[in-house]
C-alpha positions as CSV (number, residue, x, y, z in Angstrom):
1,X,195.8,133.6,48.8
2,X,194.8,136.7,51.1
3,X,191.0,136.0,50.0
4,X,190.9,132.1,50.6
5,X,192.3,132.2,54.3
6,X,189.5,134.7,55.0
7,X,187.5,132.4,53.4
8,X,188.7,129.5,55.5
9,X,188.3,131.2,58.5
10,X,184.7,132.1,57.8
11,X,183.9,128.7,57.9
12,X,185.1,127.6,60.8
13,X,183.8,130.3,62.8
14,X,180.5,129.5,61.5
15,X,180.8,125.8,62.1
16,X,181.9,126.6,65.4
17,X,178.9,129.1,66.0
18,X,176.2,126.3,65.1
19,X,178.4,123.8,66.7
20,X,177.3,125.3,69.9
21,X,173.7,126.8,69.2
22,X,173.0,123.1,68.5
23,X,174.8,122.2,72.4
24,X,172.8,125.7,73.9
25,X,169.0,124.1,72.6
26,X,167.8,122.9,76.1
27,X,168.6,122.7,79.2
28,X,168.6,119.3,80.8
29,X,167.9,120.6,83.8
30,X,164.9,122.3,83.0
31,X,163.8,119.4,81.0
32,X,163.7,117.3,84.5
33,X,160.9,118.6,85.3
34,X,158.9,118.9,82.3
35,X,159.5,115.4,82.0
36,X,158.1,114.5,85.1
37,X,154.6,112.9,83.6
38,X,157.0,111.1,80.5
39,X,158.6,109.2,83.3
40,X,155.4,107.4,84.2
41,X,155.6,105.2,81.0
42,X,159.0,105.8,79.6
43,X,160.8,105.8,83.2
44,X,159.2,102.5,83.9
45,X,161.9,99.2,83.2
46,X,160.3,96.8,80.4
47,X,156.7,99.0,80.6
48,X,154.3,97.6,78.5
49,X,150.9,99.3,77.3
50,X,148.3,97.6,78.2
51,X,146.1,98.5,74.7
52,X,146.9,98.0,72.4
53,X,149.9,95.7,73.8
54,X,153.0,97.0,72.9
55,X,156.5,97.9,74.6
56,X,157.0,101.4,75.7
57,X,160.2,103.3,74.3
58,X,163.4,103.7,76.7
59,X,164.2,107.1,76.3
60,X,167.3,107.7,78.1
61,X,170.4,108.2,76.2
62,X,168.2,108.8,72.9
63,X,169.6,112.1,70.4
64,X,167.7,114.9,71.6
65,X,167.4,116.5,68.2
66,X,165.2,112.6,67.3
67,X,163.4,113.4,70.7
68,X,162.4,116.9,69.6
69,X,161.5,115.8,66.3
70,X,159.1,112.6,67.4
71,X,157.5,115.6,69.6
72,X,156.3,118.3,67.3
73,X,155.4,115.2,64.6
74,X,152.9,114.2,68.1
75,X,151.8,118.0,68.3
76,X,151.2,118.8,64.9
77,X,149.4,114.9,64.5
78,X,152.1,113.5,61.8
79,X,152.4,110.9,64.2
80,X,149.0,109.3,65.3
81,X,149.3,108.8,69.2
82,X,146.7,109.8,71.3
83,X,148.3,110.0,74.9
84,X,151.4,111.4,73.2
85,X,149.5,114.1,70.7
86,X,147.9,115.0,74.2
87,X,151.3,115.2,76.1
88,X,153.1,117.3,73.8
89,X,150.0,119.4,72.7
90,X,150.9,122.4,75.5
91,X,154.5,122.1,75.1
92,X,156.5,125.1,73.9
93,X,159.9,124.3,71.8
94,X,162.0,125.4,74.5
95,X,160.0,122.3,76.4
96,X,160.4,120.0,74.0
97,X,164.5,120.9,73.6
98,X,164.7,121.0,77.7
99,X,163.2,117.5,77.8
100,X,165.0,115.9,74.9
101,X,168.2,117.5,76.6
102,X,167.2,115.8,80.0
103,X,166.4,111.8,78.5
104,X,169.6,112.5,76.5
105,X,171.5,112.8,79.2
106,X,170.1,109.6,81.0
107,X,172.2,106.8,80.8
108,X,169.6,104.1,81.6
């Protein structure tokens, strides 16, 4: 009995532990302005690339942890983009977690 309440409580301090590492990851308002040259394309209201023609991405309100993902994939080339692989080329994690924190927080 003694050993599976220890065992229970384990757990839940560990879930709460990554439950708020996984809140801590950026800071939106850092990510503000590291986002600053995003807004230019995905800030824009129904923006569409001239070539080739397609719509450009809202990314307000998106999960950060998606955002972060779709920005090392553009850094490391997994995804084929140039003005993106450019963008996020210089960009630490902690940019890339401060930004995804900032259009996650974005309502529009």
């Amino acid at each position: 009995m003694r050993t599976r309440t220890g065992l229970k409580m384990l757990v839940l301090c560990l879930g709460t532990l990554a439950t708020a590492s996984a809140f801590a990851a950026g800071d939106a308002e850092a990510g503000r302005s590291k986002a600053f040259t995003c807004m230019g394309c995905h800030g824009v209201p129904s923006y569409t690339n001239a070539y080739p023609t397609y719509h450009v991405p809202k990314l307000g309100g998106q999960h950060a942890q998606y955002l972060v993902s779709a920005l090392q994939s553009y850094k490391s080339g997994q995804r084929s983009h140039g003005t993106m692989r450019a963008q996020a080329a210089n960009l630490s994690d902690q940019d890339m977690e401060d930004i995804a924190a900032y259009f996650a927080s974005r309502t529009e």
